[in-house]
C-alpha angles and dihedrals in degrees: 000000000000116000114234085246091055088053093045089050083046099057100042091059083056101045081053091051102036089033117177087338118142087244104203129188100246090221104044099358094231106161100207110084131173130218113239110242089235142040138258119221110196124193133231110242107210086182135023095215103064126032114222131184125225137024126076111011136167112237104207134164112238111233114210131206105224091212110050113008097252105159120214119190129202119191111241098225093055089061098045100248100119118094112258103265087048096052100074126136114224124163125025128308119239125225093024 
């Protein structure tokens, strides 16, 4: 379970990287979201064909709409809340 501190970190590294944006859900455009009380650990796919467990992953907190159940995720790194030896860049950045 996520600590209320850790919410409330969560949320602040949003609010920097959203800003005063009018922030709207893409599917009802509702503006008031929830973060989720846990984590989601996504792994990396080398090949379409087969699933495998373990290795890279990408840690991220899942955003909810509180309308309509549209899930956001953000990857934990991006917004600095990984522990130091878990936050490297590797690969190329997209939209530079």
């Amino acid at each position: 379970m996520i600590t209320p501190d850790e919410k409330e970190r969560i949320a602040q590294e949003l609010n920097k990287k959203f800003g005063a944006k009018d922030v709207k859900c893409p599917m009802c455009g509702n503006i008031h979201f929830i973060i989720a009380d846990g984590y989601f650990n996504t792994f990396m796919q080398g090949d379409l064909r087969q699933t495998n467990l373990g290795g890279p992953s990408i840690p991220s907190i899942p955003v909810i709409c509180n309308n309509c159940g549209f899930i956001s995720m953000h990857a934990l790194g991006i917004l600095g809340l990984l522990p130091k030896q878990e936050n490297t860049e590797k690969g190329g950045e997209y939209g530079k």
